[in-house]
C-alpha positions in Angstrom: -15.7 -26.5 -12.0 -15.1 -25.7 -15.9 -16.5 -22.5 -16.6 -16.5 -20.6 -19.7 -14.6 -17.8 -20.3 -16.5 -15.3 -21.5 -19.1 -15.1 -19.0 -21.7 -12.7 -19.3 -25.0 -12.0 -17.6 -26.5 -13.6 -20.1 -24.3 -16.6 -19.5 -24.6 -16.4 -16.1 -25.9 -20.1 -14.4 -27.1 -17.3 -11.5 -29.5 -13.8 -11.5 -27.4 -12.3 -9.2 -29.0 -9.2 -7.0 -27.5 -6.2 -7.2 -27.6 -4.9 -3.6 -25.8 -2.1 -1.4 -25.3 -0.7 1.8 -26.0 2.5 0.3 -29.5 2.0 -1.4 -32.8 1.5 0.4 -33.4 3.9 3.3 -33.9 7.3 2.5 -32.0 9.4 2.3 -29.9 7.4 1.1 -26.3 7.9 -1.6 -28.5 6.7 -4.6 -31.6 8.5 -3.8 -29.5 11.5 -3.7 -27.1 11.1 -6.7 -30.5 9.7 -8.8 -33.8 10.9 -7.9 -32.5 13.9 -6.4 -29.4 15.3 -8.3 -30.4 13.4 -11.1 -27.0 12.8 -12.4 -27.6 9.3 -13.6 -31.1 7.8 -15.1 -31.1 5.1 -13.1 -29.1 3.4 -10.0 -27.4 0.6 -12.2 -25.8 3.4 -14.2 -24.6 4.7 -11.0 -23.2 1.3 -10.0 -21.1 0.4 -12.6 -19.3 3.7 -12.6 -19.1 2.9 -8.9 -17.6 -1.0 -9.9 -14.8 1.1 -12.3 -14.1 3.1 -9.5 -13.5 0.5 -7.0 -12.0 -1.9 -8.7 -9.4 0.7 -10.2 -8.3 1.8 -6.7 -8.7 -1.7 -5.3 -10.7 -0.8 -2.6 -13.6 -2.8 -1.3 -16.1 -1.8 1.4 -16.7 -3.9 4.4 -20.0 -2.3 5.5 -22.9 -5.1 5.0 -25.2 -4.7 1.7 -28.9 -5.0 3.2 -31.0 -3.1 0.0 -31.8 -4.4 -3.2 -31.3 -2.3 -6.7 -32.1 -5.2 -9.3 -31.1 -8.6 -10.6 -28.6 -8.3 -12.9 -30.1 -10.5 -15.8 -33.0 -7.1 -15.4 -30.4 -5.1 -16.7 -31.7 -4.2 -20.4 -29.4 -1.6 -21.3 -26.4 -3.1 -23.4 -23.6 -0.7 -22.2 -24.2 -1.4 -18.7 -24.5 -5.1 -19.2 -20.9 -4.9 -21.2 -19.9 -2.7 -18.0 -20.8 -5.2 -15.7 -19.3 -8.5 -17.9 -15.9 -6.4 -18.4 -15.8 -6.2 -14.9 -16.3 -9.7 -14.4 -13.9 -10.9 -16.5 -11.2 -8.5 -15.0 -11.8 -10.1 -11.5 -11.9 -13.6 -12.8 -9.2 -15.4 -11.4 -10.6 -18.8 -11.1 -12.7 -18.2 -8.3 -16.3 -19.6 -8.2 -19.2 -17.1 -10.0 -20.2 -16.4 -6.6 -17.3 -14.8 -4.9 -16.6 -12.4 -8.0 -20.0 -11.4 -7.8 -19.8 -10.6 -4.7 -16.2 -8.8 -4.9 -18.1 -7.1 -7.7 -20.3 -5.7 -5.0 -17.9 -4.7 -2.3 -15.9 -2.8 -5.3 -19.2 -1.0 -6.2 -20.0 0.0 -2.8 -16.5 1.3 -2.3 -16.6 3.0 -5.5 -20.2 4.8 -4.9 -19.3 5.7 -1.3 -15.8 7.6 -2.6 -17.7 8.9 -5.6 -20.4 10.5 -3.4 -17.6 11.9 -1.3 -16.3 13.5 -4.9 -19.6 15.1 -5.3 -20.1 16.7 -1.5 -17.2 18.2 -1.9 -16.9 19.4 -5.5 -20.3 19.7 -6.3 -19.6 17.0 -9.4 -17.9 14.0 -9.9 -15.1 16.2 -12.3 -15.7 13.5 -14.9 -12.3 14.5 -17.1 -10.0 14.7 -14.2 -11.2 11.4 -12.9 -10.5 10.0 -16.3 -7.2 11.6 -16.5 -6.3 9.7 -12.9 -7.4 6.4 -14.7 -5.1 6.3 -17.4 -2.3 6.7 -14.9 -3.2 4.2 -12.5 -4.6 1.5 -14.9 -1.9 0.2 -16.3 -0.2 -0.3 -13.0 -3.6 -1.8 -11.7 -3.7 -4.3 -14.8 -0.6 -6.0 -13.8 -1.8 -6.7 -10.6 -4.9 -8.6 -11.4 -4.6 -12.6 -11.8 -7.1 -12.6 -14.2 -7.5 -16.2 -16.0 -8.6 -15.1 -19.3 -4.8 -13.2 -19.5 -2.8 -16.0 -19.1 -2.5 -17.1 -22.8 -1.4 -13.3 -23.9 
């Protein structure tokens, strides 16, 4: 199946849900980090620092997603949506929309879960050091990635 390569929600032949095994049930990791702590305005913000996160440390959760948060197409805020399409295009590899999306998801989860651990213990996510680790570990983590839209570089 030709697709293009610079898929974006927009793009996107599919309004994918974003959905977590975190969200939903109060009290749940979002309720806490958003209406609670209010440290992000809304749970997509969350989530995409959450999809950085995971996909950085290559770690993907296994626990099942059963609550909604959005559709990604409802996603009005243009630094998220270029959050959310970076990502993408990272992960593309050649595999079908589907499956990215939904590695996209496991990432998240991963990320939000280890990012909420952050917080309990430190009282904040320490924003600069967790930047600082990033630079490190990117460039390793780049190499790694069989991303298609890499191949002509």
């Amino acid at each position: 199946m030709e697709r293009p390569q610079d898929w974006t929600l927009t793009k996107s032949t599919q309004s994918h849900m974003i959905n977590s095994a975190f969200a939903g049930e109060e009290p749940s990791i979002y309720d806490e980090i958003i209406k609670k702590e209010k440290l992000f305005p809304t749970a997509y913000h969350f989530f995409a620092l959450g999809l950085v996160y995971g996909i950085l440390y290559n770690k993907k959760s296994s626990k099942p997603r059963k609550h909604d948060i959005i559709r990604m197409t409802l996603i009005s805020e243009p630094t998220i949506q270029d959050v959310i399409n970076a990502c993408y295009m990272i992960l593309d590899d050649g595999r079908e929309e589907k499956e990215i999306v939904r590695d996209m998801l496991d990432y998240a989860d991963w990320g939000v879960e280890a990012l909420h651990k952050i917080w309990e213990k430190n009282g904040s996510f320490q924003l600069p050091i967790l930047i600082e680790d990033a630079k490190k570990i990117w460039e390793k983590r780049v190499k790694e990635l069989n991303n298609i839209n890499l191949e002509k570089l």
